[in-house]
C-alpha positions in Angstrom: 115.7 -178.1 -30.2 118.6 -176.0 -29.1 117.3 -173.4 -32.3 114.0 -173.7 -31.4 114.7 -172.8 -27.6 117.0 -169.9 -29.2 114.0 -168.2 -30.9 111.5 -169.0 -28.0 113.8 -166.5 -25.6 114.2 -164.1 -28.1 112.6 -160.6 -27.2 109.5 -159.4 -28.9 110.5 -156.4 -30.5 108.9 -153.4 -28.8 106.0 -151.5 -29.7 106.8 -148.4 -31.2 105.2 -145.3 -29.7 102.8 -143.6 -30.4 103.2 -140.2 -32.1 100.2 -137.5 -32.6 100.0 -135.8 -35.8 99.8 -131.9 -35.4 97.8 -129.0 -36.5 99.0 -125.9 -38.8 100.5 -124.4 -35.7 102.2 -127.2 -34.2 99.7 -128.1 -31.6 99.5 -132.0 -30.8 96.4 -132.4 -32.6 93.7 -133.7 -30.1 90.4 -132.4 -32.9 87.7 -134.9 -33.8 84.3 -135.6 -31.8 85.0 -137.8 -28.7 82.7 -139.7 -26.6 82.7 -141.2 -22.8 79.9 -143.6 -22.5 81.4 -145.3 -19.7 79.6 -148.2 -16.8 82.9 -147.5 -14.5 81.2 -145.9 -10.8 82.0 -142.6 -10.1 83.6 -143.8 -6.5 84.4 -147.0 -5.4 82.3 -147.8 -3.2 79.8 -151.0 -4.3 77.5 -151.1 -1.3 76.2 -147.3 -2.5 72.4 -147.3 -3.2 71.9 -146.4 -7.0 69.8 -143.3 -8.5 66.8 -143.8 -9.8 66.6 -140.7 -11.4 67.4 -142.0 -14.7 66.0 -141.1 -18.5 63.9 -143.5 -20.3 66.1 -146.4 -21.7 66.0 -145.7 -25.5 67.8 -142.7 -24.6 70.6 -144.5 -24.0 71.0 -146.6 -26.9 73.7 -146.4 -29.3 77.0 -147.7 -30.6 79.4 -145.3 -29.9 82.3 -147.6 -27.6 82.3 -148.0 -24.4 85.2 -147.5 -22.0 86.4 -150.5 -19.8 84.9 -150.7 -17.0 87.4 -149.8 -13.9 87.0 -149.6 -9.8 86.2 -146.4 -10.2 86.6 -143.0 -11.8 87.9 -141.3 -8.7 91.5 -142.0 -8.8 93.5 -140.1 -5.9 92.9 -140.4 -3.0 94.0 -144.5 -4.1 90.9 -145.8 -2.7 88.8 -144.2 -4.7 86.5 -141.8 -2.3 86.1 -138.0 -2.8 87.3 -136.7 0.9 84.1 -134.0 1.3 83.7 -132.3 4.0 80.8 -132.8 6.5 79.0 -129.7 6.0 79.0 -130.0 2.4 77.1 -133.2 2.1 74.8 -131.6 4.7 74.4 -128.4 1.9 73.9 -131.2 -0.7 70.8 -133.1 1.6 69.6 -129.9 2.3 68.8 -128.7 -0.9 67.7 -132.1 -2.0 65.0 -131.8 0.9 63.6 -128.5 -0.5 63.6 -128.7 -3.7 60.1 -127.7 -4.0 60.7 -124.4 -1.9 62.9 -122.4 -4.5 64.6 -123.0 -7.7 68.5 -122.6 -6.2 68.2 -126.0 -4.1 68.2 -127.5 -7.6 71.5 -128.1 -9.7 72.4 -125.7 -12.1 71.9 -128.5 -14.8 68.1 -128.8 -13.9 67.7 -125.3 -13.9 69.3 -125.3 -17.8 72.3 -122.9 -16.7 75.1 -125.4 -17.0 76.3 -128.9 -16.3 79.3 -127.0 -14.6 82.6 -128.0 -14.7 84.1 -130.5 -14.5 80.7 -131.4 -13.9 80.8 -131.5 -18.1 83.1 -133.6 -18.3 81.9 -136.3 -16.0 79.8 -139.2 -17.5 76.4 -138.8 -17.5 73.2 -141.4 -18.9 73.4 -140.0 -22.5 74.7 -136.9 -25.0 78.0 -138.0 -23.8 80.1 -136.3 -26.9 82.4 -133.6 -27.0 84.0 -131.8 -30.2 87.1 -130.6 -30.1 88.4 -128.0 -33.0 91.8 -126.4 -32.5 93.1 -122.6 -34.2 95.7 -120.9 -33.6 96.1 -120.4 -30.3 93.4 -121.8 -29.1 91.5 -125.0 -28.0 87.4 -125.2 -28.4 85.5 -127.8 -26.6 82.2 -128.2 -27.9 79.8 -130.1 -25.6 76.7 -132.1 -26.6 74.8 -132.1 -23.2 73.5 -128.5 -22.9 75.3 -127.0 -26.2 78.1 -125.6 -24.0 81.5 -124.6 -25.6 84.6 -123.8 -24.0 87.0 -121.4 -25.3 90.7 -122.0 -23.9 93.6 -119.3 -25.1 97.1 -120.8 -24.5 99.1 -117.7 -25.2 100.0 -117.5 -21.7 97.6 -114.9 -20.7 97.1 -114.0 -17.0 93.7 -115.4 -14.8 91.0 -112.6 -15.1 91.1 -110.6 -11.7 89.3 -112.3 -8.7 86.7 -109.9 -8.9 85.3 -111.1 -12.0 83.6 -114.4 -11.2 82.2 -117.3 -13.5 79.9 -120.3 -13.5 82.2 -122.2 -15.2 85.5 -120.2 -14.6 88.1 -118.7 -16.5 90.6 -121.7 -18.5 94.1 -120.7 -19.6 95.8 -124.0 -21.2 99.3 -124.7 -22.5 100.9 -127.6 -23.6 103.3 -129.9 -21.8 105.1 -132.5 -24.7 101.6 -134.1 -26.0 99.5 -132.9 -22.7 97.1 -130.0 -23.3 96.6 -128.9 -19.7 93.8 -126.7 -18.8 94.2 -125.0 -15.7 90.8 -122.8 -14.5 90.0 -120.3 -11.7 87.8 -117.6 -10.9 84.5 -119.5 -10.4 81.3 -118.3 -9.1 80.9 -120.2 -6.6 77.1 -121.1 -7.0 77.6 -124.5 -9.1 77.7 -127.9 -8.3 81.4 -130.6 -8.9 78.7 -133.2 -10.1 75.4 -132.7 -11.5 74.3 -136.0 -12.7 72.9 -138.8 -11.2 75.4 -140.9 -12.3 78.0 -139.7 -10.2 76.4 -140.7 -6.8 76.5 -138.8 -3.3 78.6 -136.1 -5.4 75.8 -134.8 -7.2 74.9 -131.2 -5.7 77.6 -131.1 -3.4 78.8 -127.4 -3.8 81.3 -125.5 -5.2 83.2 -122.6 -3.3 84.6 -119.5 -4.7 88.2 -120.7 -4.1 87.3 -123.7 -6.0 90.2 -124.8 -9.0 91.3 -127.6 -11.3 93.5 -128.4 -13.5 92.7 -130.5 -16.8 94.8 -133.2 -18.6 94.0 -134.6 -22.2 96.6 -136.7 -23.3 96.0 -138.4 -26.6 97.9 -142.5 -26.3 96.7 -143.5 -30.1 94.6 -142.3 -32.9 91.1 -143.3 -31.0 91.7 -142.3 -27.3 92.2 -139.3 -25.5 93.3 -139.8 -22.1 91.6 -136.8 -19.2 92.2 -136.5 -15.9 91.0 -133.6 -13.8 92.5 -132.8 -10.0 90.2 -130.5 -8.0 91.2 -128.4 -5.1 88.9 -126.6 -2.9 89.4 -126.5 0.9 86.2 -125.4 1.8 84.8 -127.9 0.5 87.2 -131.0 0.5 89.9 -132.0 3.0 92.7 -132.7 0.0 92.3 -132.2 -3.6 91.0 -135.2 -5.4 91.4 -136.9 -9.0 89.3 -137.9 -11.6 90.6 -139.9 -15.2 88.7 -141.7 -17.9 89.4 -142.0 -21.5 87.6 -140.1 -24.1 86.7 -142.5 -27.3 86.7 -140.9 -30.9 83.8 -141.8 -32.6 84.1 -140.2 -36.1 80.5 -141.3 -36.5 78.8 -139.8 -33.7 76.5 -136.9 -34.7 75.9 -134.0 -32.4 72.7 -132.2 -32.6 71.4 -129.4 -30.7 70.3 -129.5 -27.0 67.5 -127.5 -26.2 67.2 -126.9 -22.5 64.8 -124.9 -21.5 62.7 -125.3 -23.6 61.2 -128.8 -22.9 62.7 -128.3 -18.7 59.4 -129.4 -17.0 61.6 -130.0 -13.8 61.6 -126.7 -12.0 57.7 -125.7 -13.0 56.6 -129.2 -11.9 58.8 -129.3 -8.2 58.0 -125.6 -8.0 53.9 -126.1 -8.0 54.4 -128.8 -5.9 55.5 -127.2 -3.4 52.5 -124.6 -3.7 50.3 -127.4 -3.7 52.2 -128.7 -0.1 51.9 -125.2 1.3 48.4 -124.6 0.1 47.2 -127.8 2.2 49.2 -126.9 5.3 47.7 -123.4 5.1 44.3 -125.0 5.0 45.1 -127.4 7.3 45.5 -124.4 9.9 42.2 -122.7 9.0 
C-alpha cells in the first residue's frame, strides 16, 4: 500500500518543449502549406444575426482539420468585441445601402483587388490555405483566396516613406526567439479590416491611412502555427484590438489558382441593377 501510494504521488515527468527545426539561414522554420478552416465567431457576441451571403455548400467540403472551436477570434479587448467607432459602422451601412450606385461601396474583395489585410488572414467559407516558403532574408506568404503573395524582408530595412501608400501596406518582419513578427504600415487607406462574411458587422468597415498591425506566427509543434494580429487605427477604433487563431499544416492540401475576375459576376450584376432602379424612377417621373 505504502509503495503503491509512493508511486501514485510521484510527478509525471514534464513534457519536453517543443523545438522548431530551422532553415539554411537559421530562421525558425515556419515553411509548409497551412490552413484555418475554423467554426470559432469572429466576435463574441451569440445573439448576432448570421450572413447569408454564403457560397454553395460543396464548396466547403474537405478534410483539411479544423481548429477548436473558441468564444471568439477577437481576443483583446477580453470580451471579445472590436471597439469601432460610430461613424465607421455608419461608412460600413452606407456603402452596403448603395451598392448598386458605384463600384467603391463594394469591398475590395468583390471587386477582385484584394482580400486586404489582415483581411487575408481572417477565416473565410473556403480557399482557406496559405504557403509559406522562407530564403534568405526573407519570408513569402502565398495565399490561396485571390492568389495573393506577400513578400516580407527582415533585414531591418526602414518603412517606405509615408508618401508612398499601399492597399495592403508595406511589411518589415524580424524575429523574436521562435516569433516571426510582421510589423506593416503605409496603407492606402481605401480597404476594408474584414471582407468576408464570415467575420460579421466587421465586414466593410474601413481602413484609415494611419491604419497598422503587427503580426505574430509562432510555431508550438510540428502541425500548428500560432498568429495573432493587433490593429491600431484611431480613426477608426477607440483602442487597438487583437485577433489569434492557429494555422493547421496540412501537407496534403493542394493550392490551385484563383481566378478573380474572370468569373466576378458581382459588380456587373449589382451595377445593372442599379440602372435598372434608376431607369424605372426616371420613367416613373415622366
Amino acid at each position: 500500500m505504502l509503495v503503491g501510494a509512493a508511486a501514485q504521488e510521484k510527478p509525471a515527468p514534464e513534457k519536453a518543449a517543443w523545438t522548431p527545426t530551422r532553415t539554411a539561414d537559421g530562421q525558425p522554420d515556419l515553411q509548409g502549406t497551412w490552413v484555418n478552416f475554423d467554426s470559432t465567431p469572429f466576435e463574441a457576441d451569440t445573439s448576432l444575426a448570421q450572413s447569408n451571403v454564403n457560397p454553395p455548400s460543396h464548396w466547403t467540403d474537405h478534410d483539411s482539420p479544423m481548429s477548436p472551436k473558441r468564444p471568439s477570434m477577437v481576443v483583446e479587448p477580453p470580451e471579445g468585441r472590436v471597439p469601432v467607432q460610430k461613424w465607421a459602422e455608419e461608412k460600413r451601412d452606407y456603402d452596403l445601402a448603395h451598392l448598386e450606385d458605384a463600384p467603391w461601396h463594394e469591398t475590395p474583395w468583390v471587386r477582385c483587388i484584394t482580400r486586404g489585410m489582415p483581411a487575408g488572414m481572417f477565416p473565410a467559407g473556403y480557399n482557406n490555405a496559405y504557403q509559406i516558403i522562407q530564403v534568405p532574408g526573407y519570408v513569402v506568404i502565398a495565399f490561396e483566396m485571390i492568389h495573393e503573395t506577400r513578400i516580407i524582408p527582415l533585414d531591418g530595412r526602414p518603412h517606405l516613406g509615408k508618401n508612398i501608400r499601399q492597399w495592403n501596406g508595406d511589411p518589415v518582419g524580424h524575429f523574436e526567439g521562435n516569433t516571426l513578427v510582421i510589423e506593416t504600415t503605409n496603407f492606402n487607406g481605401k480597404g476594408s479590416v474584414a471582407t468576408s462574411a464570415a467575420t460579421g458587422r466587421m465586414r466593410g468597415i474601413p481602413q484609415s491611412e494611419e491604419f497598422s498591425m503587427v503580426e505574430r506566427f509562432t510555431r508550438i509543434d510540428d502541425k500548428t502555427i500560432n498568429y495573432s494580429v493587433t490593429v491600431t487605427d484611431p480613426k477608426v477604433y477607440t483602442q487597438p484590438w487583437t485577433v489569434a487563431l492557429p494555422l493547421n499544416r496540412d501537407d496534403h492540401y493542394e493550392m490551385y489558382e484563383y481566378a478573380c475576375q474572370e468569373g466576378n459576376t458581382a459588380i456587373p450584376g449589382e451595377l445593372r441593377a442599379g440602372r435598372v432602379r434608376d431607369a424605372a424612377a426616371a420613367a416613373a417621373k415622366r
